[in-house]
C-alpha positions in Angstrom: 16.7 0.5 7.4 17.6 3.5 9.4 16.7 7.2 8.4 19.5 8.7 6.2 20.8 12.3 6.9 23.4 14.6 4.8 25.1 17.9 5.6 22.6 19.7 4.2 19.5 19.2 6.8 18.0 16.5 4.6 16.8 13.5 6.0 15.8 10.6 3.9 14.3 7.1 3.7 15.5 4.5 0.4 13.6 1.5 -0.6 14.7 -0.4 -3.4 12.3 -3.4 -5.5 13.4 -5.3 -8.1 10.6 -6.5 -10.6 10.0 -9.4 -13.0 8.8 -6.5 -15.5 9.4 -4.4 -18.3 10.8 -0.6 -17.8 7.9 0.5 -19.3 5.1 -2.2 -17.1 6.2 -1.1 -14.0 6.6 2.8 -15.1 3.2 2.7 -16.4 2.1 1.2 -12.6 4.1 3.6 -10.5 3.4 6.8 -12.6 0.1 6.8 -13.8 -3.3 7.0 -11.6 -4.8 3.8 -13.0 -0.8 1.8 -12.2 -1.2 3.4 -8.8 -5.2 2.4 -8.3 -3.9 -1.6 -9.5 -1.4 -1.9 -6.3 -1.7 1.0 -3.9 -5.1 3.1 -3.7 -7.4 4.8 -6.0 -5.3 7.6 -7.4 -5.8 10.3 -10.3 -2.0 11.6 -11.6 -2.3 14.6 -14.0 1.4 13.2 -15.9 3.3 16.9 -16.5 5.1 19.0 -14.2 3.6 21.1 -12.0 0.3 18.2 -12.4 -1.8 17.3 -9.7 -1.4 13.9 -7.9 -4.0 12.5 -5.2 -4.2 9.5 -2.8 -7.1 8.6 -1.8 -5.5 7.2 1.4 -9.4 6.0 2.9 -12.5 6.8 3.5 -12.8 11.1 3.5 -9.3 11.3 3.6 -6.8 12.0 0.4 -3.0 13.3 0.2 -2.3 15.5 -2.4 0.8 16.8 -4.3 2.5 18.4 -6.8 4.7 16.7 -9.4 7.9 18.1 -9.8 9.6 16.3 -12.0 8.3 14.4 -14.8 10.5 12.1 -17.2 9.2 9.3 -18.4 9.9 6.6 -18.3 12.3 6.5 -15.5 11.8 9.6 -13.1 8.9 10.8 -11.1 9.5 13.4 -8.1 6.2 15.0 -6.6 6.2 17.0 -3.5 3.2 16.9 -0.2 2.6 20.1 1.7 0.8 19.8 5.0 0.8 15.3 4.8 0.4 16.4 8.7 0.2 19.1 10.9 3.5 20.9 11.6 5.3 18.8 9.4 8.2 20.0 6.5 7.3 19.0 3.1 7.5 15.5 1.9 9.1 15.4 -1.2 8.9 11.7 -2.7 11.7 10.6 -5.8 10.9 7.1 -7.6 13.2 6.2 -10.5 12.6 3.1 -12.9 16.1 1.8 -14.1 16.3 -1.6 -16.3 18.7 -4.1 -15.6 19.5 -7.4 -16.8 17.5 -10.5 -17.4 14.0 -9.0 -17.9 14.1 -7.2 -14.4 13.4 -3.6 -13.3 14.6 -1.6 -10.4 12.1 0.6 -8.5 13.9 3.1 -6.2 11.4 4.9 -4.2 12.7 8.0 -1.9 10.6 10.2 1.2 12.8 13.1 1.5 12.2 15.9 4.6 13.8 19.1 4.5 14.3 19.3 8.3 17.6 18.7 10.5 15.6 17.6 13.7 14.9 14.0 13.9 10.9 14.7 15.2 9.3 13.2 12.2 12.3 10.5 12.0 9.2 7.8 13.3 7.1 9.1 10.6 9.9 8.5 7.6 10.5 5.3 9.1 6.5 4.2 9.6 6.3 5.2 5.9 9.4 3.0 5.0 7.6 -0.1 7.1 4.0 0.6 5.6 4.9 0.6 2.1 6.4 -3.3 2.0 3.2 -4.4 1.9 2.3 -2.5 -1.2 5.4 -3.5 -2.7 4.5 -7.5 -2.4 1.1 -6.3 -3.8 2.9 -4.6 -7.1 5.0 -7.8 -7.2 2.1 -10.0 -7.7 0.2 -7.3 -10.2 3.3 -7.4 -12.5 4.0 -10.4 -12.4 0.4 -12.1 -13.3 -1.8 -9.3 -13.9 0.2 -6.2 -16.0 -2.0 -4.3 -17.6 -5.7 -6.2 -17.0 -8.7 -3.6 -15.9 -8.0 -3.2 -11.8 -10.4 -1.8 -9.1 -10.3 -2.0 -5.5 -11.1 -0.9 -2.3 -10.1 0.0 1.5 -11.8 -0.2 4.6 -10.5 1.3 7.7 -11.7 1.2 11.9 -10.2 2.8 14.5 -10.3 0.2 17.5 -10.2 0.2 21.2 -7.8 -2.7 21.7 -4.2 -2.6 21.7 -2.1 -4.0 18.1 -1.2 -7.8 19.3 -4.5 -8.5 20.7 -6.7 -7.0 17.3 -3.9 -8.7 15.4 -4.9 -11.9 16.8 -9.1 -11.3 16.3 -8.3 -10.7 12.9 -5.9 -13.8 12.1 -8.1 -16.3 14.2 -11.4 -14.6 12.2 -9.6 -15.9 9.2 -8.4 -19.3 10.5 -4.7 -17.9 9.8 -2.8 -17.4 12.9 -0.3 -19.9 12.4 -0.1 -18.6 8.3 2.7 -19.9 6.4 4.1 -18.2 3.2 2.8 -20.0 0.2 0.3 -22.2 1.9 -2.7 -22.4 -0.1 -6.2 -21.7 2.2 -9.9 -21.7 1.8 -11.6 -18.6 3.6 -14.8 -18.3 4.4 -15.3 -15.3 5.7 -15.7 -12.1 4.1 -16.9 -14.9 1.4 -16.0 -17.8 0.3 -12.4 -17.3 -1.4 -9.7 -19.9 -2.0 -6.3 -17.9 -1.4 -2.7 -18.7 -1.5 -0.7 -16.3 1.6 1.9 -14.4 -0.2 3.1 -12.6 2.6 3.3 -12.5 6.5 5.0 -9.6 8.4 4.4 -8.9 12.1 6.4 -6.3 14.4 6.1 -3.9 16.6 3.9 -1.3 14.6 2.3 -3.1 11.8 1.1 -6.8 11.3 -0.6 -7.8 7.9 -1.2 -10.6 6.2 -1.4 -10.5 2.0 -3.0 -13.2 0.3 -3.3 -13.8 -3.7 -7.0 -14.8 -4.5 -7.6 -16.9 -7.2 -11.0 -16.8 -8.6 -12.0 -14.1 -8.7 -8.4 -13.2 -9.3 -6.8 -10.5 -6.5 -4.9 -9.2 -4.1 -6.0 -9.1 -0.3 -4.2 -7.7 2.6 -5.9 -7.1 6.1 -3.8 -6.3 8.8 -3.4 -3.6 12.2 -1.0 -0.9 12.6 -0.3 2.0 15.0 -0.4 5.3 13.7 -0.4 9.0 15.8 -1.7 7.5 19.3 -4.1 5.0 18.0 -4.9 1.5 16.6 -6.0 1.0 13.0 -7.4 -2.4 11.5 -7.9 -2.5 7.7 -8.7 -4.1 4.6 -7.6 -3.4 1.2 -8.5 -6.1 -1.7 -7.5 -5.8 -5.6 -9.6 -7.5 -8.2 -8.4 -7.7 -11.9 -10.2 -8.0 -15.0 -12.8 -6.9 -17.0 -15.0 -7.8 -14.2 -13.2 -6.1 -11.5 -15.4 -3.0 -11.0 -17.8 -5.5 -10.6 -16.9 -7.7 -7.9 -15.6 -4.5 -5.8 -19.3 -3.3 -6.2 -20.7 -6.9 -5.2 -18.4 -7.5 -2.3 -16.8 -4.2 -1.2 -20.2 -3.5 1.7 -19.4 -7.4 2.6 -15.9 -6.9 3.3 -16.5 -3.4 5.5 -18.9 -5.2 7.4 -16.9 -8.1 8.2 -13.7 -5.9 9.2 -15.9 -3.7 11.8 -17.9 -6.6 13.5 -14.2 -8.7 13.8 -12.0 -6.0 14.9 -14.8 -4.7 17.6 -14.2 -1.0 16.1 -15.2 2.0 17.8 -15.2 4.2 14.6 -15.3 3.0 11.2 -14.7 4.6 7.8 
């Protein structure tokens, strides 16, 4: 989808998910810091206006921002100052509307106050990087709503260009040729059997997202471009009473696998 633009200066992206879930299940996920920690990344949401809201978006680095509107349970609207250098304010709108048949629409809006299209790349790398997440909040919703979560993200900076880590990382895993809802045996990190819930490969971003069975998660590793340089990453979800455990058992495991495959020449 294209970057949308009204008389006024603004300039807007619009993503829209419809969930198997309950008004108040996928509020509860997009508007609270343990929802946000079950899909996206480890978050703390202080749930009032004028509360404090914080990504942690890797290792050492967090986005912050203020919430601006709070009405549960169908509107959130929290604004980012200074996401990136230069940039206008980054003011994010996510409503929860209930519609028919046990389903729930998530609308989630970026919003820049600037009539200049220079960050147009950026609103439209955040409208690309979030479908990922999305399938991930799918599958929480869906089979684990409201079970203990914990995860993890592990992030390199690589020398090579995005096709050619792309294809370490797939042939690492025996899942170049990956077909949506085949069901796979890894080996490596450790040995997982998986079923691939997703596969999305262009230009800036390729990832793979794979539902783990036992124990029971969410995987995605993938590559993406992002200001000048190529990132390869790995973000697993565990659910459960156990999961703080297994992310503590297998989180150093995972890192290590991710810097030796991608050939990194900075990790985090």
């Amino acid at each position: 989808m294209a970057v949308k633009t009204d008389d006024s200066g603004r300039r807007w992206v619009e993503m829209d998910v419809m969930l198997q879930a309950t008004l108040e299940q996928v509020w509860n996920a997009v508007a609270s810091g343990a929802g946000y920690t079950a899909w996206f990344t480890r978050t703390t949401l202080e749930e009032r206006v004028g509360g404090r809201i914080e990504f942690q978006m890797g290792p050492g680095s967090t986005s912050v921002g203020e919430i601006l509107e709070w009405q549960p349970p169908s509107r959130l609207v929290y604004v980012e100052r200074g996401w990136m250098e230069g940039a206008p304010d980054c003011v994010t709108g996510i409503t929860v509307t209930k519609r028919s048949r046990g389903q729930t629409l998530f609308r989630m809006t970026h919003t820049l106050a600037t009539t200049r299209d220079d960050w147009d790349e950026s609103l439209e790398s955040f409208e690309s990087g979030w479908q990922g997440f999305f399938e991930v909040l799918r599958i929480y919703l869906s089979q684990f709503a409201g079970r203990e979560a914990a995860m993890f993200q592990s992030m390199v900076q690589v020398k090579t260009e995005l096709p050619a880590t792309w294809k370490k990382l797939a042939t690492a895993l025996g899942l170049e040729a990956a077909i949506v809802g085949e069901r796979i045996n890894l080996v490596k990190p450790e040995p997982l059997t998986a079923v691939v819930e997703r596969v999305q490969q262009d230009s800036r971003l390729c990832a793979l997202t794979l539902r783990l069975e036992a124990p029971p998660g969410v995987a995605i590793v993938g590559t993406f471009a992002w200001g000048g340089q190529t990132m390869a990453s790995l973000t697993a979800y565990f659910y459960g009473a156990d999961a703080g455990k297994v992310v503590a058992a297998s989180e150093a495991r995972w890192k290590a696998w991710l810097e030796e495959t991608s050939g990194n020449s900075h990790s985090g």
